[in-house]
VOGUSE-331787 format. One record per residue (C-alpha): x, y, z; residue in one letter; residue number from 1. Coordinates in steps of 0.5 Angstrom, whole numbers, plus 500, padded with zeros to 3 digits. Example, Ala and Ser with C-alpha at 12.3 -4.5 7.8 and 13.67 -1.06 7.14 Angstrom:
REM VOGUSE-331787
c1: 525; c2: 491; c3: 516; code: A; pos: 1
c1: 527; c2: 498; c3: 514; code: S; pos: 2
This chain:
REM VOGUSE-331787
c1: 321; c2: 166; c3: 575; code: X; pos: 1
c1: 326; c2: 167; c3: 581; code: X; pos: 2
c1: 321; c2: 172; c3: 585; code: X; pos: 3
c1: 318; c2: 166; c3: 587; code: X; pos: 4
c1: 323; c2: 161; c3: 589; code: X; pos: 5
c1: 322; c2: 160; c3: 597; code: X; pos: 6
c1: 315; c2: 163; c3: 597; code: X; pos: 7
c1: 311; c2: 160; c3: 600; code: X; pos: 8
c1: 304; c2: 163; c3: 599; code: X; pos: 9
c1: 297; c2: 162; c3: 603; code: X; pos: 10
c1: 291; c2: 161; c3: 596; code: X; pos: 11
c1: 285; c2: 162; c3: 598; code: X; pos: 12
c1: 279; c2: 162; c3: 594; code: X; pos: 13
c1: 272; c2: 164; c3: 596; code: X; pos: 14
c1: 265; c2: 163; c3: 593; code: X; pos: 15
c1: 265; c2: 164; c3: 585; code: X; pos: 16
c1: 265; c2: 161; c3: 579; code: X; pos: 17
c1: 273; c2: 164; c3: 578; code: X; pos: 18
c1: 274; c2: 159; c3: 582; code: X; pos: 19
c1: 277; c2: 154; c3: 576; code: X; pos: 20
c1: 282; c2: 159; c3: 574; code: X; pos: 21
c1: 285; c2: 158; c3: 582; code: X; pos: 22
c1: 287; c2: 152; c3: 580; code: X; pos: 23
c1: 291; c2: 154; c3: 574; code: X; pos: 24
c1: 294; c2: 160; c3: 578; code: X; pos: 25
c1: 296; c2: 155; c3: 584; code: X; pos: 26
c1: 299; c2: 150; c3: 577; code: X; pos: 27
c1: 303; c2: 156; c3: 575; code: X; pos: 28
c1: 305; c2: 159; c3: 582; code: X; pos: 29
c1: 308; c2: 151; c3: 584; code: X; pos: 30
c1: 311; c2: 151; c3: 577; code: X; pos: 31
c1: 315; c2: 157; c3: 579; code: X; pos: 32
c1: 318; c2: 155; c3: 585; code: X; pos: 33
c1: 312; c2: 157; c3: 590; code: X; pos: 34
c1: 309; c2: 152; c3: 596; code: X; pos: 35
c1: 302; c2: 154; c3: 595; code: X; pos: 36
c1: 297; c2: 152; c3: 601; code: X; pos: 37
c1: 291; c2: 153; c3: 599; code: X; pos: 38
c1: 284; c2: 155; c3: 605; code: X; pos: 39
c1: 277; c2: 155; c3: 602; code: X; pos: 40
c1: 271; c2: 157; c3: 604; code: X; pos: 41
c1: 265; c2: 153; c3: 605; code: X; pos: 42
c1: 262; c2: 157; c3: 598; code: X; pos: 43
c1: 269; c2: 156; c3: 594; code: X; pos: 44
c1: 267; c2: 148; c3: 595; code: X; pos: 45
c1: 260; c2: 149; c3: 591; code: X; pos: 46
c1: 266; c2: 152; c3: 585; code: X; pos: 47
c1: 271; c2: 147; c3: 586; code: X; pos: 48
c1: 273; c2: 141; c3: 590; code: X; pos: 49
c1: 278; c2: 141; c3: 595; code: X; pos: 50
c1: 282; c2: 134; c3: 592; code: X; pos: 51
c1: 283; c2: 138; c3: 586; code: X; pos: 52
c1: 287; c2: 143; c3: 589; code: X; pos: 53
c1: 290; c2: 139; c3: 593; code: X; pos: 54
c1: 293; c2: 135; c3: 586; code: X; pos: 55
c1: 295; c2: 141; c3: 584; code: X; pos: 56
c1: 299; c2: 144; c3: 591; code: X; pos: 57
c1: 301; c2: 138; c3: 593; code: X; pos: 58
c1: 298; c2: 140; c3: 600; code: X; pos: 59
c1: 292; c2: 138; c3: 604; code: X; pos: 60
c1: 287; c2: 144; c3: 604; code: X; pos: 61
c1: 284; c2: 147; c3: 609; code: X; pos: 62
c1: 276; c2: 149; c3: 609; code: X; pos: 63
c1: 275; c2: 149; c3: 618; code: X; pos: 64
c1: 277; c2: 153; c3: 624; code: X; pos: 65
c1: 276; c2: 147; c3: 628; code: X; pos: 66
c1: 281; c2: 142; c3: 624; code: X; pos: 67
c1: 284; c2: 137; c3: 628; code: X; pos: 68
c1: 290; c2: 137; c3: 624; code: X; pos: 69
c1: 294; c2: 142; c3: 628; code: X; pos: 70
c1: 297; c2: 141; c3: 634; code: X; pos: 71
c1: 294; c2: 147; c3: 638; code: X; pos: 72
c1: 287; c2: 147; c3: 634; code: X; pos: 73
c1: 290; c2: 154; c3: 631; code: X; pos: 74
c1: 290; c2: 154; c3: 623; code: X; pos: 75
c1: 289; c2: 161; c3: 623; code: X; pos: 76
c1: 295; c2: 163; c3: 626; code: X; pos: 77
c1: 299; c2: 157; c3: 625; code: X; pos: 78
c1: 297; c2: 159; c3: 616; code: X; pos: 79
c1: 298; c2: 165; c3: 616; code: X; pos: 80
c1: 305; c2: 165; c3: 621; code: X; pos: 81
c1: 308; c2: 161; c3: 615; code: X; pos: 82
c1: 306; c2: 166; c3: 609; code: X; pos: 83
c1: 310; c2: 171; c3: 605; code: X; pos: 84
c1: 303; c2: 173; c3: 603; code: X; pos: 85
c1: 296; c2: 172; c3: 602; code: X; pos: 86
c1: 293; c2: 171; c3: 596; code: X; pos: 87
c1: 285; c2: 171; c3: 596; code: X; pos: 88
c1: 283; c2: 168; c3: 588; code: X; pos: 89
c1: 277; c2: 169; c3: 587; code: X; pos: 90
c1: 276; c2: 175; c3: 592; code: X; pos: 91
c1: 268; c2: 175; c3: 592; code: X; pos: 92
c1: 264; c2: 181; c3: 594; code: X; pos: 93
c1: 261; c2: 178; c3: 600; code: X; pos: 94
c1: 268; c2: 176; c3: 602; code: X; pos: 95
c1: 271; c2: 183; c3: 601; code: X; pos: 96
c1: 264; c2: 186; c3: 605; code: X; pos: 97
c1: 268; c2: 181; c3: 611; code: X; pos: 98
c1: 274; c2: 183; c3: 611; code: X; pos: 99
c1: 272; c2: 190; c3: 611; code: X; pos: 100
c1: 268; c2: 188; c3: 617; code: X; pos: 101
c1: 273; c2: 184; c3: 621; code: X; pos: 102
c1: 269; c2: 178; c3: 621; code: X; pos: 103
c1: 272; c2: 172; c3: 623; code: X; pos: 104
c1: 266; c2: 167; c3: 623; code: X; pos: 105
c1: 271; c2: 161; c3: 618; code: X; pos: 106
c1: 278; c2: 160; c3: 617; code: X; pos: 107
c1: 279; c2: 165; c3: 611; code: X; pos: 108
c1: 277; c2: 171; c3: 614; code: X; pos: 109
c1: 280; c2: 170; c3: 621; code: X; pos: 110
c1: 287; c2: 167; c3: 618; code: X; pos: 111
c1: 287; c2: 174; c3: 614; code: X; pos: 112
c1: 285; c2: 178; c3: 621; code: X; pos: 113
c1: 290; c2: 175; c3: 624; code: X; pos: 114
c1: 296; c2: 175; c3: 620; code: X; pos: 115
c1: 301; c2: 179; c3: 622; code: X; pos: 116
c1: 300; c2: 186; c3: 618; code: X; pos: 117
c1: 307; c2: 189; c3: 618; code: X; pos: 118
c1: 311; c2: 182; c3: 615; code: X; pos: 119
c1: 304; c2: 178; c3: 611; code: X; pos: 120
c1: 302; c2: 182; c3: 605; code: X; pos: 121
c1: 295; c2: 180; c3: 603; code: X; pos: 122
c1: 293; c2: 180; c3: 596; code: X; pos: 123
c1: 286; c2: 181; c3: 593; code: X; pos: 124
c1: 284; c2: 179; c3: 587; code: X; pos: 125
c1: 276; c2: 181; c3: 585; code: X; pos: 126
c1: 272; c2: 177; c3: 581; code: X; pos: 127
c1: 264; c2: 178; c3: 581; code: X; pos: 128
c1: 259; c2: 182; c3: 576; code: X; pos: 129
c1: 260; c2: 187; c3: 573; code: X; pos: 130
c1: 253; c2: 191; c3: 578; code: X; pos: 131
c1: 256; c2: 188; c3: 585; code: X; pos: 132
c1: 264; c2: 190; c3: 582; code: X; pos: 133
c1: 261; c2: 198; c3: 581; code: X; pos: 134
c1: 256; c2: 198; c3: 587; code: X; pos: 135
c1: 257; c2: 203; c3: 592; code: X; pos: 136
c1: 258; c2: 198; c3: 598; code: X; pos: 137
c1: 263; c2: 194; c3: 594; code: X; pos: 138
c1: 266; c2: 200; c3: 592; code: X; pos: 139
c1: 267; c2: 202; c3: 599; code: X; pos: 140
c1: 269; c2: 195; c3: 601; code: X; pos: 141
c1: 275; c2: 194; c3: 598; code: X; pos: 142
c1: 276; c2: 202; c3: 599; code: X; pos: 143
c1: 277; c2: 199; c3: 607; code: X; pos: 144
c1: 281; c2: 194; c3: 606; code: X; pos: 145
c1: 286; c2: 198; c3: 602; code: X; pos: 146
c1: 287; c2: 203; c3: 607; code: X; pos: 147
c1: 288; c2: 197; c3: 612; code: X; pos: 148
c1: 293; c2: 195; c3: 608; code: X; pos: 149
c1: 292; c2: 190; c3: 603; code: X; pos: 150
c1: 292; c2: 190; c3: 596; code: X; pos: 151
c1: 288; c2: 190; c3: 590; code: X; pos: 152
c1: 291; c2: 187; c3: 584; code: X; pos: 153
c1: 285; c2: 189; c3: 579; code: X; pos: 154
c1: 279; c2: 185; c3: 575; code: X; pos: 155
c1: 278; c2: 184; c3: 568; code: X; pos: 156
c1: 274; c2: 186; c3: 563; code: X; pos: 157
c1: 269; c2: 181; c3: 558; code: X; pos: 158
c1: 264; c2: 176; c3: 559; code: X; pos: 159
c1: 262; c2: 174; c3: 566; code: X; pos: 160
c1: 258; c2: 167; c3: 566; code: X; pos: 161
c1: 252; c2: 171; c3: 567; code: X; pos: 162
c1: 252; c2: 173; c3: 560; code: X; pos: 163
c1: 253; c2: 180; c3: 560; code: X; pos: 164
c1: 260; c2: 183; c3: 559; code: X; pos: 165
c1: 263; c2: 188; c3: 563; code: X; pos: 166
c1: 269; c2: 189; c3: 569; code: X; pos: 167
c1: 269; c2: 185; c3: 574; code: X; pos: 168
c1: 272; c2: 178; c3: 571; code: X; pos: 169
c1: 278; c2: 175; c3: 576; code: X; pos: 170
c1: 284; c2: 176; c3: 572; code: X; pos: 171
c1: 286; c2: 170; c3: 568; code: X; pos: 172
c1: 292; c2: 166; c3: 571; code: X; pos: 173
c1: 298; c2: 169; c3: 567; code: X; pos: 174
c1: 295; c2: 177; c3: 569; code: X; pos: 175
c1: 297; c2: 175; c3: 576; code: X; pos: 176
c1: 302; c2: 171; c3: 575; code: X; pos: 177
c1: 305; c2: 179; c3: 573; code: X; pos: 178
c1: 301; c2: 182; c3: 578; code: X; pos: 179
c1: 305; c2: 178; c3: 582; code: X; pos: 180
c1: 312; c2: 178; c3: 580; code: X; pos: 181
c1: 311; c2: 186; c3: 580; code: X; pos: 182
c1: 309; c2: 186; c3: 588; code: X; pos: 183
c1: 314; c2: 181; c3: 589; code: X; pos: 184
c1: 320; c2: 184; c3: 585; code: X; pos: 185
c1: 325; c2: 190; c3: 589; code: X; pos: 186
c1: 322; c2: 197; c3: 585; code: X; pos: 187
c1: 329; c2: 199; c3: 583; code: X; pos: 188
c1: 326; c2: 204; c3: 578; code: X; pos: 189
c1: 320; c2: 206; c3: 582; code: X; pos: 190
c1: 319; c2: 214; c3: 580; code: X; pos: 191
c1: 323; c2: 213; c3: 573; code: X; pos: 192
c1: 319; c2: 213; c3: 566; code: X; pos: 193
c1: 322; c2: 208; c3: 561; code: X; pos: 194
c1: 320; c2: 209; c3: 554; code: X; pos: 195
c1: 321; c2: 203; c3: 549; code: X; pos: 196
c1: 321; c2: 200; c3: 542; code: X; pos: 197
c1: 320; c2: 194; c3: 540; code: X; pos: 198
c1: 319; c2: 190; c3: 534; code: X; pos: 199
c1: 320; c2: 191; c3: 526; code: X; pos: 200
c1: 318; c2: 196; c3: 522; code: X; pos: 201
c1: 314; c2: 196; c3: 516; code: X; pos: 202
c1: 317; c2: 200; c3: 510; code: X; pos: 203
c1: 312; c2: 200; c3: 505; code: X; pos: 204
c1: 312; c2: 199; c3: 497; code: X; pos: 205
c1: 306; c2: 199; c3: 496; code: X; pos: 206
c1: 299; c2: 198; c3: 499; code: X; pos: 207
c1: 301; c2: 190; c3: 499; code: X; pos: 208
c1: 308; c2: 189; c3: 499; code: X; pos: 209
c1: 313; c2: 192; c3: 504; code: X; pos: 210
c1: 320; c2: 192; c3: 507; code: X; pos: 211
c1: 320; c2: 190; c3: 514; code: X; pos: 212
c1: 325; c2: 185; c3: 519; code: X; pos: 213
c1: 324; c2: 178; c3: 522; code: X; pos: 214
c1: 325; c2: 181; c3: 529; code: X; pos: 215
c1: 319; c2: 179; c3: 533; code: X; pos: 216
c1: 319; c2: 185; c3: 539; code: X; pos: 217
c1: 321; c2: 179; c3: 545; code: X; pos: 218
c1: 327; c2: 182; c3: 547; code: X; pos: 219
c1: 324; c2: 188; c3: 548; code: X; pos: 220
c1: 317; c2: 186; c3: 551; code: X; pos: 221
c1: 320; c2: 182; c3: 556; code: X; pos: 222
c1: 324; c2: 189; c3: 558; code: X; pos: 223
c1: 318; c2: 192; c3: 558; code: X; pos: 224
c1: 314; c2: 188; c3: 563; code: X; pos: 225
c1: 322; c2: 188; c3: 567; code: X; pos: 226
c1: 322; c2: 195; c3: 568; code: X; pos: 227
c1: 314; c2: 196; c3: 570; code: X; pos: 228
c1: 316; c2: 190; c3: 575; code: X; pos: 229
c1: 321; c2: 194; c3: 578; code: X; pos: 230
c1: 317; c2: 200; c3: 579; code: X; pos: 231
c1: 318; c2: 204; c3: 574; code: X; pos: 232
c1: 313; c2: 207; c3: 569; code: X; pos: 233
c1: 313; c2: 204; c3: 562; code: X; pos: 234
c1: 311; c2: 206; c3: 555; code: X; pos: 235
c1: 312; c2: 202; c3: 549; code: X; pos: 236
c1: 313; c2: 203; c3: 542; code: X; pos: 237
c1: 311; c2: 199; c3: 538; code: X; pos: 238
c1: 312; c2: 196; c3: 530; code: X; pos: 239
c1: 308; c2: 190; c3: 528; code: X; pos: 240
c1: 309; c2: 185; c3: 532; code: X; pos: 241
c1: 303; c2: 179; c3: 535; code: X; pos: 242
c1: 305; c2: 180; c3: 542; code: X; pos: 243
c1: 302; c2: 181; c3: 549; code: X; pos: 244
c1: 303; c2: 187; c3: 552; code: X; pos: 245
c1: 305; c2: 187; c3: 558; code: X; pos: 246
c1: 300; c2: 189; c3: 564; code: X; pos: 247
c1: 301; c2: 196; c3: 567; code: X; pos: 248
c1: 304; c2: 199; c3: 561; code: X; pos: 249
c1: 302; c2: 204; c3: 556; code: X; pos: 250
c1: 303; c2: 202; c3: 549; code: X; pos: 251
c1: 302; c2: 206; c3: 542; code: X; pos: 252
c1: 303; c2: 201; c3: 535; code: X; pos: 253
c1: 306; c2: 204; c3: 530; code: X; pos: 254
c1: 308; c2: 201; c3: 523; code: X; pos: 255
c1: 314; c2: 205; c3: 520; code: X; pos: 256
c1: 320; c2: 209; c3: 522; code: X; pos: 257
c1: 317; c2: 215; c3: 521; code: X; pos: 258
c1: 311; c2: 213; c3: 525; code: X; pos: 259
c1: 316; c2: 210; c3: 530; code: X; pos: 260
c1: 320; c2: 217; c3: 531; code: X; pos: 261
c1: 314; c2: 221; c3: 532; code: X; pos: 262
c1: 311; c2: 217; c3: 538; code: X; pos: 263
c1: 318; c2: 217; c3: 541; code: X; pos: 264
c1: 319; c2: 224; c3: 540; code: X; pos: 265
c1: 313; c2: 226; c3: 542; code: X; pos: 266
c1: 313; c2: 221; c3: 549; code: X; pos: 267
c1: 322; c2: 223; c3: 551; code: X; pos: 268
c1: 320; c2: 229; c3: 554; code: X; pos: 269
c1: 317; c2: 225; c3: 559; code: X; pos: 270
c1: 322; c2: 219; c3: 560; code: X; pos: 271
c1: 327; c2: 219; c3: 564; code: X; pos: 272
c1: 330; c2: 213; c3: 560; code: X; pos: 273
c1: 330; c2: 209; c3: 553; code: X; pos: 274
c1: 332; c2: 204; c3: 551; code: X; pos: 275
c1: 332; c2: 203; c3: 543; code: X; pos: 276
c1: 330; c2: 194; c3: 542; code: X; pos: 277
c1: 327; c2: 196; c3: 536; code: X; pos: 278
c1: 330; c2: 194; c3: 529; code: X; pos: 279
c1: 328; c2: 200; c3: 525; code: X; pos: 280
c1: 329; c2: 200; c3: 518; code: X; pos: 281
c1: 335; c2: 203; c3: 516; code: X; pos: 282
c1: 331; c2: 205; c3: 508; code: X; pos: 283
c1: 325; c2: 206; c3: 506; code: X; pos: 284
c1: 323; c2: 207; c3: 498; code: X; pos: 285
c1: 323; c2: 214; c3: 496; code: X; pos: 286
c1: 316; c2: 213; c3: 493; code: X; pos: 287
c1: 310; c2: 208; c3: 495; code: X; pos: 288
c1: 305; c2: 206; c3: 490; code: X; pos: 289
c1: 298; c2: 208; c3: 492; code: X; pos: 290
c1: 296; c2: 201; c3: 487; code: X; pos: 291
c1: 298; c2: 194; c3: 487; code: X; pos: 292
c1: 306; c2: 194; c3: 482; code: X; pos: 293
c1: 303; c2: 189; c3: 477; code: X; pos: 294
c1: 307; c2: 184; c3: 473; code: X; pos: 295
c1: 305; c2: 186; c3: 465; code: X; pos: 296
c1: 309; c2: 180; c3: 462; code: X; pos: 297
c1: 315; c2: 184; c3: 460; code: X; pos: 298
c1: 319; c2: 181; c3: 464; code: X; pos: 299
c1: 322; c2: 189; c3: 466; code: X; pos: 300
c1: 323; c2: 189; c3: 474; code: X; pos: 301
c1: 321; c2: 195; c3: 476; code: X; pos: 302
c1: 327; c2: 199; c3: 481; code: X; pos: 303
c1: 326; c2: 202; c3: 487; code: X; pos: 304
c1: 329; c2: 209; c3: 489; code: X; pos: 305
c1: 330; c2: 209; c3: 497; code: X; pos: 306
c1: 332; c2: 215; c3: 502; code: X; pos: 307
c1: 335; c2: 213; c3: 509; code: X; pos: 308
c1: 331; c2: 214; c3: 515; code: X; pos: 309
c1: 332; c2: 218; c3: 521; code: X; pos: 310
c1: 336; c2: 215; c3: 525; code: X; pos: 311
c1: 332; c2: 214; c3: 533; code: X; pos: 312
c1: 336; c2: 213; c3: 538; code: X; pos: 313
c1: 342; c2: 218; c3: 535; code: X; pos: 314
c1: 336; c2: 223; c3: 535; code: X; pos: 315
c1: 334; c2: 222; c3: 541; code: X; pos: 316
c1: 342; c2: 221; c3: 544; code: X; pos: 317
c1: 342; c2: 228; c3: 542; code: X; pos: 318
c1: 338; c2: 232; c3: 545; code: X; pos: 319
c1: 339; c2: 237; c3: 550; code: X; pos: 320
c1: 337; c2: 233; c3: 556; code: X; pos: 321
c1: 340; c2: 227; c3: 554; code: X; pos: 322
c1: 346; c2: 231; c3: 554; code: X; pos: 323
c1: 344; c2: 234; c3: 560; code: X; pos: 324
c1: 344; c2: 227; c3: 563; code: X; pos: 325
c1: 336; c2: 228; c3: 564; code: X; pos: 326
c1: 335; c2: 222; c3: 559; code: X; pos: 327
c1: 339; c2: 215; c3: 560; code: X; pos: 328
c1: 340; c2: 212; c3: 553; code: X; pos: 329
c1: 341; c2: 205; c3: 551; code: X; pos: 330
c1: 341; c2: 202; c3: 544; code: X; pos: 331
c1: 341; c2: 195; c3: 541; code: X; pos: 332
c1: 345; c2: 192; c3: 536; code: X; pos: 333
c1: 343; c2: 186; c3: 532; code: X; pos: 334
c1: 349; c2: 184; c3: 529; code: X; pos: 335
c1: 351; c2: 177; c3: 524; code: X; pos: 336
c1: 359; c2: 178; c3: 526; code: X; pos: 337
c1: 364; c2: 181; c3: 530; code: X; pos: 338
c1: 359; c2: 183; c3: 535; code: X; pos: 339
c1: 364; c2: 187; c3: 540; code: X; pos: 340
c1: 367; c2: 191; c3: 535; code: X; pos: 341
c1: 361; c2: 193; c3: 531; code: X; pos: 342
c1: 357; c2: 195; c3: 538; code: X; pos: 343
c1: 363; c2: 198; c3: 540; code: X; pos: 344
c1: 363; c2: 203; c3: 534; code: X; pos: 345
c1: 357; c2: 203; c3: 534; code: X; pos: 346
c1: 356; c2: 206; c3: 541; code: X; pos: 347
c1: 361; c2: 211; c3: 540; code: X; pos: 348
c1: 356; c2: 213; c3: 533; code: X; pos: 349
c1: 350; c2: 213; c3: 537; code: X; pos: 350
c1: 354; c2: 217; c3: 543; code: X; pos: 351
c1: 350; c2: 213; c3: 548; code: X; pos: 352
c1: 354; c2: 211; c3: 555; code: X; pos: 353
c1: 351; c2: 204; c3: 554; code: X; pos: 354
c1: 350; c2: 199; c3: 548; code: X; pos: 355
c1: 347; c2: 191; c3: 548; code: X; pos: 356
c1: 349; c2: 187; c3: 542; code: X; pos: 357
c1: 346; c2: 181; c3: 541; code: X; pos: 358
c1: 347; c2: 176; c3: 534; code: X; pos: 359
c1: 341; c2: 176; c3: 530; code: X; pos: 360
c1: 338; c2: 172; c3: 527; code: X; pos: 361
c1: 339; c2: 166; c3: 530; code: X; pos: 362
c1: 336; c2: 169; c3: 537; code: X; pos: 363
c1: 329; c2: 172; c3: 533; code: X; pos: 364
c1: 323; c2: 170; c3: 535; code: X; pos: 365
c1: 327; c2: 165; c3: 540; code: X; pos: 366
c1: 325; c2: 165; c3: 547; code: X; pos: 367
c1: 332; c2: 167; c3: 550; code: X; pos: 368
c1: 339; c2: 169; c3: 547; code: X; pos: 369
c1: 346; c2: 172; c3: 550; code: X; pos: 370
c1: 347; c2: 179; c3: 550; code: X; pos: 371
c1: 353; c2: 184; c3: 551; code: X; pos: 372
c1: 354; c2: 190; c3: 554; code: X; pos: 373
c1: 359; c2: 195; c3: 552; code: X; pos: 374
c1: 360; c2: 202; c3: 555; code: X; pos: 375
c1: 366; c2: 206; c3: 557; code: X; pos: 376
c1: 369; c2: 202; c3: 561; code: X; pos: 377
c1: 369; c2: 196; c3: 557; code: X; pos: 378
c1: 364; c2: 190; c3: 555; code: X; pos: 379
c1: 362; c2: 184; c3: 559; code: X; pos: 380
c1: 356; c2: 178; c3: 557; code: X; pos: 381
c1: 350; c2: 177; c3: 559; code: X; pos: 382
c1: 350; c2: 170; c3: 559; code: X; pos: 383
c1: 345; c2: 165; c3: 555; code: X; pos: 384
c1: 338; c2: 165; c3: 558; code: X; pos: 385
c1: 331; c2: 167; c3: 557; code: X; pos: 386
c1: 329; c2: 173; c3: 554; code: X; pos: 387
c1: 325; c2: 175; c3: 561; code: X; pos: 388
c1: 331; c2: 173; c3: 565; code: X; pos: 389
c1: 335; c2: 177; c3: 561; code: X; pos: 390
c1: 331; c2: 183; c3: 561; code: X; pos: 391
c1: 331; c2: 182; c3: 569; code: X; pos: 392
c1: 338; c2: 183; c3: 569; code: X; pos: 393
c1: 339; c2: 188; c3: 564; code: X; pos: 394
c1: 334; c2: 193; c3: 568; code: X; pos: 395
c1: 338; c2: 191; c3: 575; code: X; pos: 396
c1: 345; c2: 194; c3: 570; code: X; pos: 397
c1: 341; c2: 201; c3: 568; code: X; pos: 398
c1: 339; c2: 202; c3: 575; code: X; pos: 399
c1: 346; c2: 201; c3: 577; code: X; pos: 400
c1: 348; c2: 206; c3: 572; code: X; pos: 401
c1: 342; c2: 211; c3: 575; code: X; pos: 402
c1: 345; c2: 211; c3: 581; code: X; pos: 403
c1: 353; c2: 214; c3: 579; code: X; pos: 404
c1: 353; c2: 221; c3: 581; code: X; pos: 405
c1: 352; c2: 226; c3: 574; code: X; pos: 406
c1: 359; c2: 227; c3: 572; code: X; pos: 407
c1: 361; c2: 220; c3: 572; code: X; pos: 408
c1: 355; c2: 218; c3: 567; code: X; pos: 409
c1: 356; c2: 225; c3: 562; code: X; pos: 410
c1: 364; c2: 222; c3: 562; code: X; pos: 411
c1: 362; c2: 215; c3: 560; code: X; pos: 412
c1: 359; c2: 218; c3: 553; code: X; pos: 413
c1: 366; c2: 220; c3: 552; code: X; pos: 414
């Protein structure tokens, strides 16, 4: 993850049982690039010992204003001038309280007071029960804090250790690992609405039996959680597929093509972009079976009749306000064999100013593949890499796009 190589980040934890997910956060922010000093507090260590995070980070800890390592005795101002960002994992309820306060009476709290505000983002990550998480006084807290300027990157929902289930769960360490990619990425898509599909469709024969793909909806996944990091607001459509879905975006399942053509059109009209990852059927069966087509031992094979399915992307490429310039298209295309001329006339079948071809199947269901981008002005690779680091530049390229004045996007149509 690129948005972290360089950072160095001040992990603090408070006091809370969450405190084991702060060592695989801190495994996970390292493996990425990140320096993480980790600051405890003196309930933390109840949670977890300063020698494990120390392994993980590679760093001493720090838990006392008054460690004698520093020079000047100032461990507070001396962490928090280091930092690119504050990160307190888990964030208690009593924590919060002092923050909202201004105290300062041990490290954490008085490292967070003195950080510079204008250049140290500090970063909460809220983890207690679910009655302390809805109470009014915690409530209030956090309100206080966000309005002095820091940020709260939001709490799970499901079982806490104290047996009930609820909000108030500290996210799990891959949940923040997005949340703080997105904080740290540049919104070059802030304001824009992007609606995506993603995945295979289900053409069904029977109720057991159907027509579908191997595309597994990675590509267009990963361009959903790259879109939400730069800003933008992100609906995904879609097929079946076993995928994660990313955080902060909205996402409707859908199995056939028909169900996927009905849930872009009733979402396009919002969207400012779309870009078109799925691979939908190109056919269905006339008729599907309301019962199980049995073999009778006849030996007979039983024909299937099919119809050709609507075809998305050209539907939605040709609608008034993607003529207008309203709508910014992109379409995929997954081919066997000569990819640049099969894109190339594809994206002049499709009337989109913009067409990324890939080589399928090698790349389906695989972590990173090599795409082509072919517009009016010619082609140019994305070179191999992963699907996440694909999807990184490819958003950067349709912000690029957005940017030309209107003419000169109408005229790439051409």
């Amino acid at each position: 993850m690129k948005e972290f190589a360089g950072k160095h980040l001040v992990l603090g934890l408070s006091g809370g049982v969450a405190c084991y997910k702060s060592a695989e956060l801190c495994r996970l922010l390292i493996k990425a690039g990140a320096t993480v000093q980790v600051v405890m507090t003196e309930a933390a260590e109840q949670f977890i010992t300063p020698v494990t995070m120390q392994a993980l980070s590679g760093r001493t800890v720090y838990g006392s204003q008054w460690d004698a390592r520093e020079h000047n005795n100032m461990p507070h101002i001396n962490l928090s001038r280091e930092a690119d960002a504050i990160l307190i994992a888990p964030c208690s309820a009593d924590f919060a309280a002092r923050l909202a306060q201004g105290r300062s009476d041990e490290l954490l709290s008085l490292l967070c007071l003195a950080r510079p505000i204008e250049r140290v983002p500090l970063l909460l990550a809220p983890a207690m029960n679910r009655e302390m998480w809805v109470h009014p006084a915690t409530q209030r807290n956090f309100a206080q804090v966000v309005r002095d300027g820091a940020t709260v990157l939001g709490v799970g929902t499901g079982e806490q250790a104290c047996g009930e289930t609820g909000d108030g769960r500290m996210l799990e360490p891959a949940e923040l690992m997005q949340e703080l990619s997105a904080f740290f990425t540049a919104k070059q898509l802030a304001g824009q609405h992007l609606l995506i599909t993603a995945g295979p469709t289900f053409e069904a024969i029977d109720p057991v039996r159907g027509i579908t793909n191997r595309s597994s909806g990675k590509m267009g996944f990963a361009i959903a959680r790259a879109a939400r990091e730069a800003g933008a607001e992100v609906t995904l459509v879609a097929g079946p597929v076993s995928l994660p879905t990313p955080r902060g975006v909205r996402r409707i399942d859908v199995q056939s093509a028909e169900q996927m053509l009905r849930a872009v059109e009733q979402s396009a009209d919002a969207a400012s972009i779309f870009i078109a990852t799925a691979a939908v059927a190109d056919w269905r069966p006339a008729l599907a079976s309301e019962q199980k087509i049995k073999k009778d031992g006849s030996g007979e094979v039983p024909t299937l009749a099919f119809v050709e399915n609507t075809d998305i992307l050209a539907r939605i490429a040709q609608s008034p306000r993607a003529r207008a310039g309203q709508l910014y298209c992109v379409g995929f295309a997954a081919e066997s064999h000569d990819l640049l001329a099969h894109a190339t006339a594809k994206r002049l079948r499709k009337q989109v100013p913009l067409l990324v071809g890939n080589i399928g199947p090698a790349t389906f269901g695989q972590d990173d593949n090599a795409l082509l981008l072919v517009d009016a002005e010619g082609h140019r690779e994305l070179p191999q890499a992963s699907k996440r680091v694909l999807a990184q530049q490819l958003v950067a390229e349709i912000a690029q796009r957005l940017h030309r004045p209107a003419a000169m996007i109408s005229q790439v149509l051409t």
